[in-house]
C-alpha positions in Angstrom: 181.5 -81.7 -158.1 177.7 -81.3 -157.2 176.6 -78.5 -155.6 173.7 -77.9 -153.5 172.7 -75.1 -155.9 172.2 -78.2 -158.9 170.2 -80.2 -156.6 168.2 -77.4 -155.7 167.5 -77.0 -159.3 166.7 -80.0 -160.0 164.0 -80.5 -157.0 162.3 -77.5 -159.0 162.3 -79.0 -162.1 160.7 -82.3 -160.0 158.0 -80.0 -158.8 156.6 -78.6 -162.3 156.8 -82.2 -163.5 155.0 -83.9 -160.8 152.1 -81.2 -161.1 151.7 -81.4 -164.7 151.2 -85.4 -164.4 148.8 -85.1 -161.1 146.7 -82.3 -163.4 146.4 -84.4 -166.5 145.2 -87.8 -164.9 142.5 -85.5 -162.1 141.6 -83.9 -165.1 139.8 -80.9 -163.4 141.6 -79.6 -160.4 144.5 -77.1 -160.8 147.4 -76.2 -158.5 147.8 -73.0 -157.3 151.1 -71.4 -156.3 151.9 -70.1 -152.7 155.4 -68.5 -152.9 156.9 -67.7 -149.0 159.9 -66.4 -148.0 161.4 -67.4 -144.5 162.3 -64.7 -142.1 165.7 -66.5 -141.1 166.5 -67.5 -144.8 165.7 -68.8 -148.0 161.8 -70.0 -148.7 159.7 -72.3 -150.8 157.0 -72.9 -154.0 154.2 -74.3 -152.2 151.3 -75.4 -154.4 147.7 -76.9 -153.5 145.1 -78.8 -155.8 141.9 -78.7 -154.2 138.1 -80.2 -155.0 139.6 -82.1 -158.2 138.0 -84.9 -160.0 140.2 -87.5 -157.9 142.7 -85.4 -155.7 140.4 -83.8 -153.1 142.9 -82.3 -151.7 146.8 -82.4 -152.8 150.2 -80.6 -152.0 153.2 -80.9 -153.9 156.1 -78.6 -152.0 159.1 -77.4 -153.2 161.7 -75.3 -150.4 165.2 -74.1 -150.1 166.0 -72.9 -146.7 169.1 -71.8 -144.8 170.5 -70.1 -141.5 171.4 -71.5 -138.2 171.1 -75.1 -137.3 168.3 -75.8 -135.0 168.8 -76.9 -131.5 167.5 -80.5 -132.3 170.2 -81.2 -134.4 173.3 -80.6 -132.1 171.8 -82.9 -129.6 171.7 -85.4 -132.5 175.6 -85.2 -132.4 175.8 -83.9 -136.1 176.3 -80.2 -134.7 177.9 -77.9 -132.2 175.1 -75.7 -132.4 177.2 -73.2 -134.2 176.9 -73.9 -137.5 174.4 -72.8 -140.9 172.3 -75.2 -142.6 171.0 -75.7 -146.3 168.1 -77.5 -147.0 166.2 -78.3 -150.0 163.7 -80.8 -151.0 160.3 -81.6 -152.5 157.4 -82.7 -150.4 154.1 -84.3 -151.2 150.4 -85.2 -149.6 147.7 -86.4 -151.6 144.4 -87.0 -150.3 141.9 -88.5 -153.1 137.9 -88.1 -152.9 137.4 -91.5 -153.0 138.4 -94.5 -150.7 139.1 -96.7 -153.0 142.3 -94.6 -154.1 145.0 -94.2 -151.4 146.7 -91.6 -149.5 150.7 -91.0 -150.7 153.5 -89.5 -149.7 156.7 -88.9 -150.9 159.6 -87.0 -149.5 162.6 -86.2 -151.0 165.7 -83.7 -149.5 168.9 -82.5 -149.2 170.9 -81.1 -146.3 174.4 -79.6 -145.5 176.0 -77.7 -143.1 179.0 -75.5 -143.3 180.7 -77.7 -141.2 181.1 -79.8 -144.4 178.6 -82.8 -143.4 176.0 -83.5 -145.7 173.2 -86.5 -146.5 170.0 -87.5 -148.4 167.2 -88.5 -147.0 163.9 -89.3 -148.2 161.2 -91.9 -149.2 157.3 -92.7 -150.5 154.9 -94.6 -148.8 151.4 -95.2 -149.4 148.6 -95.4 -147.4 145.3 -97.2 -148.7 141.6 -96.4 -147.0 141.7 -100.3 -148.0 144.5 -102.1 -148.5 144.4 -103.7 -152.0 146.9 -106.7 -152.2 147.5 -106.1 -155.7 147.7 -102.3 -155.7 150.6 -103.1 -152.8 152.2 -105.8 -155.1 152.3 -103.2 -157.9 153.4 -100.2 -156.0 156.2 -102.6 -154.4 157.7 -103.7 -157.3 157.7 -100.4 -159.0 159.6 -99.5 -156.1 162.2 -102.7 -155.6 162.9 -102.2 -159.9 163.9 -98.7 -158.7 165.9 -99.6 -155.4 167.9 -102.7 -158.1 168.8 -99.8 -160.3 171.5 -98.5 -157.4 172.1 -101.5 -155.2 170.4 -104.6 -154.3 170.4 -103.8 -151.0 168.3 -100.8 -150.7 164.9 -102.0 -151.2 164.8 -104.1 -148.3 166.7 -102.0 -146.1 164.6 -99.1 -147.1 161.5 -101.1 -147.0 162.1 -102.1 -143.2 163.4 -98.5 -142.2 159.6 -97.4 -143.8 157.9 -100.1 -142.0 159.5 -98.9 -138.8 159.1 -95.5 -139.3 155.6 -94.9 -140.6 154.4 -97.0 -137.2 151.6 -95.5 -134.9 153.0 -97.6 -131.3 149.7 -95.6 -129.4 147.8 -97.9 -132.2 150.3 -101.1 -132.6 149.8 -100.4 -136.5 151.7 -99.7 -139.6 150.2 -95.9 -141.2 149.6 -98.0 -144.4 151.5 -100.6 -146.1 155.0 -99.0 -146.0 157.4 -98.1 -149.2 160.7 -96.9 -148.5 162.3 -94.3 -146.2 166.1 -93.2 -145.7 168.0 -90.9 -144.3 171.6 -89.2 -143.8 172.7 -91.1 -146.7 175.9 -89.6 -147.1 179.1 -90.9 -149.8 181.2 -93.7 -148.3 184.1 -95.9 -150.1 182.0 -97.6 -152.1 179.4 -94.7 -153.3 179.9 -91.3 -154.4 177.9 -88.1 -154.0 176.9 -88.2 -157.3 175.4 -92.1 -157.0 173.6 -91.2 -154.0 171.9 -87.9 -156.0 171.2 -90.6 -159.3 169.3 -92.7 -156.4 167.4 -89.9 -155.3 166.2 -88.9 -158.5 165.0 -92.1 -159.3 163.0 -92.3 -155.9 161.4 -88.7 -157.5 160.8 -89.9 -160.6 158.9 -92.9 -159.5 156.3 -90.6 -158.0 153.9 -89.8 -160.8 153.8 -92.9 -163.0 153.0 -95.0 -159.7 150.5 -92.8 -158.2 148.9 -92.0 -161.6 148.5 -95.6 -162.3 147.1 -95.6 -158.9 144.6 -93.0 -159.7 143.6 -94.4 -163.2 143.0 -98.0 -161.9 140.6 -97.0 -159.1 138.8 -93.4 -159.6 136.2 -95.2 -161.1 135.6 -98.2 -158.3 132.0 -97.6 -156.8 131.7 -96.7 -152.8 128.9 -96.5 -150.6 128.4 -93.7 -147.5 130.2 -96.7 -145.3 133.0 -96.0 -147.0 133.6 -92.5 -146.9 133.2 -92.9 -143.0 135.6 -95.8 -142.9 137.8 -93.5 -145.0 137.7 -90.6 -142.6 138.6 -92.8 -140.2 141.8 -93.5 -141.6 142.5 -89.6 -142.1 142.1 -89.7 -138.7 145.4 -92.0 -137.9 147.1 -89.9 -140.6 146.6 -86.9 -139.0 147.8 -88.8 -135.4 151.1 -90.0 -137.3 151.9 -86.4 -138.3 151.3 -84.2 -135.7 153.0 -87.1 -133.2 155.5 -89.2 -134.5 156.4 -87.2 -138.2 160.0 -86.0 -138.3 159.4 -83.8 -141.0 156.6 -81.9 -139.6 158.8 -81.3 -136.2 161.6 -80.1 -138.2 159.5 -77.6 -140.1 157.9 -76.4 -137.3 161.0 -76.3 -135.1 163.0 -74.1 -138.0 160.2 -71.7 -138.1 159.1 -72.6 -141.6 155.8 -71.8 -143.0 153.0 -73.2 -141.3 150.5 -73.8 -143.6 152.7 -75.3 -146.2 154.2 -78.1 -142.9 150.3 -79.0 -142.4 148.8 -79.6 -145.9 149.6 -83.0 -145.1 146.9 -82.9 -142.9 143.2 -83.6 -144.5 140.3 -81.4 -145.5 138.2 -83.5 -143.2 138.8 -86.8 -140.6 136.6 -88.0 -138.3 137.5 -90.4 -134.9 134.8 -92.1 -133.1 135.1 -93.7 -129.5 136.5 -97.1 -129.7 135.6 -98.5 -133.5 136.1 -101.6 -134.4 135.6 -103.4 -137.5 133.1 -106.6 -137.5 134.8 -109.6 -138.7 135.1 -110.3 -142.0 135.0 -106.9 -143.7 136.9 -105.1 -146.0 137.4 -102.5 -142.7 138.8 -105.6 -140.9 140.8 -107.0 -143.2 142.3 -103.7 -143.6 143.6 -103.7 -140.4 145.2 -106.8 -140.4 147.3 -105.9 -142.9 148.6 -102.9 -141.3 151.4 -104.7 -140.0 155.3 -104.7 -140.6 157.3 -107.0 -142.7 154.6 -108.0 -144.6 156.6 -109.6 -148.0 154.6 -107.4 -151.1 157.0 -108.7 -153.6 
């Protein structure tokens, strides 16, 4: 039967691959290693690649954490308040130097209770500076092939749940062009434990030949000064998504974990300026009409 201390494992294992690939294709930049321990139980690996070649700045976390189930979680109806929680998982920001490469995200965890319920939850979405139709084609269908592998189903399921998820309503836009999201997947009839893990560790391994390809095809794509201000820009509704809407960030914060490793999502720089908008027919205002849900990449 699996065990949360495989998974756990495992998640580690995803960690020290994921950094090797992101170091090879920067080529320069190097993570360094933050180990923390949580008062209330268990702790975390988190490392940060900063000033690279491409990654200007990057986090790829690994954490295992236990104790008593937050408050936020009985009112969800999945607790009494009175029992412990596990929770592991691998997390990951990367900001690139350049515009023309996108932000991405993934997020991949486990959690159990010793109430016996337990779930998966997770996803990777990417956010582009400027969206590239064939860069969200590619990442798409590297994602759908995926999704196939497990069930049919999942990709668009997944792919509206992201759409609905990473959505800024203050804005009335999408944080990028979506990917997948899930959560509380737990085993039913018709899928085991063990299935819902083997999804899961596809999702992870899809990270870092999709973002590497990512990196590879547009490092080298020539930007001016308006560009790096349109890209700061963007941070900015990143940074808005997380510290507002993210679910991840509150649950971090609201279990006491470690603050700095919760907000390396967050930029080395962003900028917001009164009430920018795009002329017509730019690249800045073609971006935005894509950032829109159920948009068909595939």
């Amino acid at each position: 039967m699996l065990n949360k201390e495989q998974i756990t494992e495992w998640f580690k294992l995803l960690q020290d691959k994921i950094c090797t690939a992101l170091e090879n294709e920067d080529g320069k930049g190097k993570f360094i290693e933050d180990n923390w321990i949580r008062e209330e139980g268990g702790g975390g690996r988190t490392r940060i690649l900063q000033d690279g070649n491409v990654i200007e700045k990057g986090g790829v976390l690994f954490s295992a954490v236990h104790g008593k189930v937050p408050n936020f979680l009985a009112k969800e109806d999945v607790s009494n308040g009175e029992e412990s929680f596990y929770a592991t998982g691998v997390s990951i920001v990367i900001h690139p130097q350049s515009p023309m490469v996108p932000i991405i995200h993934m997020n991949i965890r486990y959690f159990e209770m010793t109430n016996g319920k337990w779930w998966f939850g997770g996803g990777i979405d990417l956010t582009p500076h400027y969206v590239n139709k064939e860069d969200g084609h590619f990442f798409h269908s590297y994602l759908k092939q995926a999704c196939d592998k497990h069930d049919s189903n999942y990709y668009l399921q997944f792919k509206k749940w992201a759409d609905d998820y990473f959505f800024i309503p203050h804005r009335n836009e999408t944080r990028g062009i979506g990917g997948i999201f899930f959560d509380k997947l737990t085993a039913t009839q018709t899928v085991t434990k063990e299935q819902l893990f083997a999804f899961v560790q596809e999702v992870g391994n899809a990270f870092a030949p999709i973002y590497t390809s990512l990196m590879a095809k547009n490092k080298s794509t020539s930007f001016t000064e308006s560009n790096k201000q349109w890209q700061l820009l963007r941070r900015g509704r990143y940074v808005e998504f997380n510290l507002v809407y993210d679910k991840g960030t509150k649950f971090g914060l609201e279990t006491n974990g470690r603050t700095e490793s919760i907000l390396m999502s967050l930029p080395s720089n962003a900028s917001w300026l009164y009430n920018y908008m795009p002329q017509n027919n730019t690249s800045e205002h073609e971006t935005l009409s894509l950032l829109k849900k159920n948009i068909s990449w595939v």
